[in-house]
C-alpha positions as CSV (number, residue, x, y, z in Angstrom):
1,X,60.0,98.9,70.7
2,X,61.6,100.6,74.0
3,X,65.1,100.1,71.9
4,X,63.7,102.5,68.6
5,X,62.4,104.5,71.7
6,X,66.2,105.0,73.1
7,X,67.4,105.5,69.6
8,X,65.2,108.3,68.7
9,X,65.8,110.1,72.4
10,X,69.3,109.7,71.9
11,X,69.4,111.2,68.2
12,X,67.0,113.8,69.3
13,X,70.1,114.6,72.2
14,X,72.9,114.7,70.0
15,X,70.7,117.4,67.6
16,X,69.9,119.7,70.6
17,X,74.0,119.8,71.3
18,X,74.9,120.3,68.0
19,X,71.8,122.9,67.6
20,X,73.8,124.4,71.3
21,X,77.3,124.0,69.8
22,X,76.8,125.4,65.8
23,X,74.0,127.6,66.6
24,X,71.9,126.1,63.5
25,X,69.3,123.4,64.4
26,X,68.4,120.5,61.9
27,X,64.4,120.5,61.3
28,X,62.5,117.2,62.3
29,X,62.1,115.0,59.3
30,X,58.2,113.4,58.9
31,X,58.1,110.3,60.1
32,X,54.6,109.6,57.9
33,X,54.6,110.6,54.2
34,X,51.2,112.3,54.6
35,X,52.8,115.1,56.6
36,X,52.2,118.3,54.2
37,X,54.5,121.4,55.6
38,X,56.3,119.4,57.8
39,X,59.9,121.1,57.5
40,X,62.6,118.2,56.6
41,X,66.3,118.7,56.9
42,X,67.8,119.3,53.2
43,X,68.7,116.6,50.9
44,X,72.6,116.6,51.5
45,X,73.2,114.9,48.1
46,X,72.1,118.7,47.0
47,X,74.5,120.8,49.3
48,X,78.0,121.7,48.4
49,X,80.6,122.9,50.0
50,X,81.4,127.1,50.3
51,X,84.3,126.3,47.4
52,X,82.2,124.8,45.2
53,X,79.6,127.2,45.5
54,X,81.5,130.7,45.0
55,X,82.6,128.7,42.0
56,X,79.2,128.0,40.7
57,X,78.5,132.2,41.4
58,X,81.7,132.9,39.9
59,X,82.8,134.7,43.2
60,X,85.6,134.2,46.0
61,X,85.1,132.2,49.1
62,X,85.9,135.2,51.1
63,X,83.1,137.2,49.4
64,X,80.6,134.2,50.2
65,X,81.8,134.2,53.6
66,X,81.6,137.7,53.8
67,X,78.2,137.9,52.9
68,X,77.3,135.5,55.1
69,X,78.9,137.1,58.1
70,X,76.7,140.4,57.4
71,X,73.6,138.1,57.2
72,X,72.9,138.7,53.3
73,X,73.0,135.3,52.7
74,X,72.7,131.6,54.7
75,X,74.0,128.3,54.3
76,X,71.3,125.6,54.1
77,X,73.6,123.7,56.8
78,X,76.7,123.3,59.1
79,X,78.3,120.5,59.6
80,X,79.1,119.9,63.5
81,X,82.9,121.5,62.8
82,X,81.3,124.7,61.9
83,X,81.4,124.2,57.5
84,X,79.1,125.9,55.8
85,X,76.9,123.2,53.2
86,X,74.8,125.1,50.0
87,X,72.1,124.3,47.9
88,X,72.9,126.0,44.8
89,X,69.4,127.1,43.8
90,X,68.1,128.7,47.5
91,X,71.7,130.4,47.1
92,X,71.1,131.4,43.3
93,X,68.0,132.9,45.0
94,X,69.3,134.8,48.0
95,X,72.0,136.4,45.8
96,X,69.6,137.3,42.9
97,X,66.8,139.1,45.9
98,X,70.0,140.9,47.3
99,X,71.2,142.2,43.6
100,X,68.0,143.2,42.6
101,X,67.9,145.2,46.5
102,X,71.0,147.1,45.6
103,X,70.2,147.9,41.9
């Protein structure tokens, strides 16, 4: 018991410096299933890299990048050297709101 105890303080540690260090914080993930609206991190077998998603969009990585930069849009995750991880769909969605904004 005191050992799962360490484990969790020390996980909960290395999040808090990589939330410090990237500037992006990873939600808690439920420990009981009966949790409703309990954030949870994303499923990383969805998220893709920025390449792979301005290909999907049919755009440049620079113009992803870009629009990240200026806030329009946000990765659903960095990895701790700072790359930008995408689900597809909540990025389908950000770009469809800010189209529909500007048209």
């Amino acid at each position: 018991m005191r050992s799962m105890q360490g484990a969790h303080e020390a996980t909960a540690a290395i999040q808090s410096m990589q939330a410090m260090r990237t500037g992006v914080s990873v939600p808690t993930v439920p420990t009981c299933a009966n949790m409703p609206n309990v954030p949870t991190a994303p499923d990383p077998s969805r998220l893709v890299s920025t390449t792979q998603a301005a290909k999907a969009l049919g755009i440049s990585q620079s113009t992803l990048s870009r629009w990240t930069k200026a806030g329009h849009v946000k990765p659903a995750q960095r990895t701790i050297g700072g790359h930008m991880r995408w689900d597809l769909d909540a990025l389908r969605e950000e770009v469809r709101k800010l189209t529909e904004d500007q048209g």
